[in-house]
C-alpha positions in Angstrom: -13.2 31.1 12.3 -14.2 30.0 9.0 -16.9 27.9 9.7 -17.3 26.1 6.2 -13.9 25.0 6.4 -14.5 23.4 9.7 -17.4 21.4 8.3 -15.7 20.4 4.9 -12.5 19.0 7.4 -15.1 17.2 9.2 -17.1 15.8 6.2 -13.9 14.5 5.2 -12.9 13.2 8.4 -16.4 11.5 8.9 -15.9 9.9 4.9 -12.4 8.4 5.6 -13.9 6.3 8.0 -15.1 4.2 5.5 -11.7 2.9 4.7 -12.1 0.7 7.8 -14.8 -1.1 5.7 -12.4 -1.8 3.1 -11.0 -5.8 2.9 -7.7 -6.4 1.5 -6.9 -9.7 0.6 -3.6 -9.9 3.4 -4.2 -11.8 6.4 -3.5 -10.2 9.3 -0.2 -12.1 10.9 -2.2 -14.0 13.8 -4.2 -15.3 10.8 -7.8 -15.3 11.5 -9.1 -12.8 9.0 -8.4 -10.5 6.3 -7.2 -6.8 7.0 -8.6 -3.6 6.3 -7.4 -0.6 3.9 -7.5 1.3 6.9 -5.0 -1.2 9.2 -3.0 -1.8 6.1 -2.8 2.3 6.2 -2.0 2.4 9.5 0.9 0.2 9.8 2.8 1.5 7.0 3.7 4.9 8.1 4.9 3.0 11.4 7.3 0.7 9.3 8.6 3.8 7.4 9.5 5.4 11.0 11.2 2.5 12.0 12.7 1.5 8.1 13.4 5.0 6.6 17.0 4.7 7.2 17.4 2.0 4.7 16.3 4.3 2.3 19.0 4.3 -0.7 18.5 7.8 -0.9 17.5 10.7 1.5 14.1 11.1 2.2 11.4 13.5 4.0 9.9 11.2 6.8 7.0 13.7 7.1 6.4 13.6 4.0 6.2 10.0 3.3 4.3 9.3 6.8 1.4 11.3 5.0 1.9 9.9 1.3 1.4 6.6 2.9 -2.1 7.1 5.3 -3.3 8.6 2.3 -2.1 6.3 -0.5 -4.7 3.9 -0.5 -7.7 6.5 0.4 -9.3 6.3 -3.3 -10.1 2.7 -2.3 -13.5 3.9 -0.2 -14.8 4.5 -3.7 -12.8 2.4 -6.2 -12.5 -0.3 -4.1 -9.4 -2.9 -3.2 -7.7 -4.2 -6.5 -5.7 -7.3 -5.4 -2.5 -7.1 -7.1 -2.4 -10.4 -8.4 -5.8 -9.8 -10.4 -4.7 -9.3 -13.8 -8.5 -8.3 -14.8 -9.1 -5.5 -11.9 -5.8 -4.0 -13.1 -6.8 -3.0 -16.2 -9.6 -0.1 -15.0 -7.6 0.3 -11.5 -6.4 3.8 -12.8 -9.7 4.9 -14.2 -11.2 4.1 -11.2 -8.8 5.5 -8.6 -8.6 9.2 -10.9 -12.5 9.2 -10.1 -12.4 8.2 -6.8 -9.9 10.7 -6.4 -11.7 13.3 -8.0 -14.1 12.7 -5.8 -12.7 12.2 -2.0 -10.9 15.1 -2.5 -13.1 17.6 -3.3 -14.5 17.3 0.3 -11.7 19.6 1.8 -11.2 23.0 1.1 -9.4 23.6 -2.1 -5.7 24.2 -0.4 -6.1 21.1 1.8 -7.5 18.7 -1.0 -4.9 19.7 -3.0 -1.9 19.1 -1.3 -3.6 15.8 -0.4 -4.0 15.0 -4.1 -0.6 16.2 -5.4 0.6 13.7 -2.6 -1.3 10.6 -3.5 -0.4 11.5 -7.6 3.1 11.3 -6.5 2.5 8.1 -4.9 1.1 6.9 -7.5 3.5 8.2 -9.9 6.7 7.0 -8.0 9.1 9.9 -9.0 10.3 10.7 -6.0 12.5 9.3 -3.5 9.8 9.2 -0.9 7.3 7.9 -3.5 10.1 5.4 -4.6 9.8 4.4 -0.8 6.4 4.5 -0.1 5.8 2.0 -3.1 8.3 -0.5 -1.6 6.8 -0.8 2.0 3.2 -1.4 0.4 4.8 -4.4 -1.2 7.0 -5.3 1.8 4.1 -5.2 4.4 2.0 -8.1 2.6 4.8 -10.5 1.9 6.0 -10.2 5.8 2.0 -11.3 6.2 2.1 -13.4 3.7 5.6 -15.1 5.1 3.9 -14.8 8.5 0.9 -16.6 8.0 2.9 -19.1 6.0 1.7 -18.6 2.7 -2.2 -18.6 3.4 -3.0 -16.1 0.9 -0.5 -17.2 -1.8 -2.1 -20.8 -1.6 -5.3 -19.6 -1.5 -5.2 -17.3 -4.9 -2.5 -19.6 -6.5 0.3 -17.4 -6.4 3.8 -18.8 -7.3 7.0 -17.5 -6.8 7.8 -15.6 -9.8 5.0 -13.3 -9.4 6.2 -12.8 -5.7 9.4 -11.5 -7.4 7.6 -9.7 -9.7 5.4 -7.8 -7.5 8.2 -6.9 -5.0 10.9 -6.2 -7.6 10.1 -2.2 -7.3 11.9 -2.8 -3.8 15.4 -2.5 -5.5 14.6 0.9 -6.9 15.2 2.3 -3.6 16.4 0.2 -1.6 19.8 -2.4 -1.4 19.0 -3.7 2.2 15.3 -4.0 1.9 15.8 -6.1 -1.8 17.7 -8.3 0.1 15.7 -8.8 3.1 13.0 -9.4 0.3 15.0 -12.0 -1.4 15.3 -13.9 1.3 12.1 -14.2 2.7 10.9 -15.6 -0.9 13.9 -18.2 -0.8 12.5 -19.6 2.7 8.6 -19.1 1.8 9.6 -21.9 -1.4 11.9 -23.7 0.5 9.1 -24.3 3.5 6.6 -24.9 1.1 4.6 -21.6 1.6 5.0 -20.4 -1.6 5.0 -22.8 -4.7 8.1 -22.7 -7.6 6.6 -22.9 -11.1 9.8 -23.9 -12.3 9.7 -27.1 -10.2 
């Protein structure tokens, strides 16, 4: 047994647990508080076992289950950038490449690499599965969002448009889920959850 293997695995299971300490800016759908990295990173690879199938193209479940509990990893470091801040975008990469850098150097060389390759594919989107991956981390918020009848979209001033805007990458891989996407942003503005600039 290689026994500095076993203690870099475990250094990096012991550092992951950090992503539990990492707010989002979702509520969580019974609407008392904000979720964590870590639930948001949990409940993703769930949706894509019980959603792959309206995948537009074939993908490799396994594959995407891991690209998605590792996809938002870098954020123990770099920290949750909320997609709707237009100023937190603009060093998100930088930030996420170092946070990167580090996080994965704590496994052995095989192990953070194949963990690496996977998140720069996610955050590539080349791939069918990354294609996928993308459009359940924008699905999963605007079902919270829908859920807790707009209480995050009121409270950062979101408006419709950018709703479309920031789910729009749906379409790329998906017909069904597009729809389905479409038409939870029709009710949100016709209840009054979400707010039409052009009105």
């Amino acid at each position: 047994m290689n026994h500095n293997r076993l203690c870099q695995q475990i250094a990096f299971i012991i550092e992951i647990d950090k992503l539990k300490s990492i707010i989002r800016r979702s509520y969580i759908i019974d609407n008392d508080r904000f979720e964590t990295a870590a639930e948001h990173s949990w409940h993703l690879p769930i949706m894509a076992i019980i959603l792959h199938e309206y995948s537009d193209e074939p993908i490799d479940l396994m594959r995407l289950i891991k690209m998605l509990l590792i996809h938002d990893i870098v954020e123990i470091y770099a920290g949750d950038t909320f997609y709707y801040d237009d100023i937190g975008r603009l060093d998100k990469k930088h930030r996420e490449s170092q946070a990167a850098d580090r996080i994965f150097k704590l496994l052995p060389a095989d192990q953070g690499k194949e963990l690496r390759d996977l998140w720069e594919e996610y955050e590539a989107r080349n791939t069918p599965e990354a294609k996928f991956a993308s459009a359940l981390d924008r699905l999963m918020p605007l079902l919270q969002s829908y859920q807790t009848k707009g209480k995050s979209w009121k409270l950062n001033g979101i408006t419709s448009d950018r709703v479309m805007m920031r789910n729009s990458q749906i379409k790329e891989c998906s017909r069904k889920l597009w729809k389905l996407a479409l038409s939870i942003i029709e009710d949100a503005v016709k209840k009054g959850y979400l707010s039409n600039p052009d009105l």
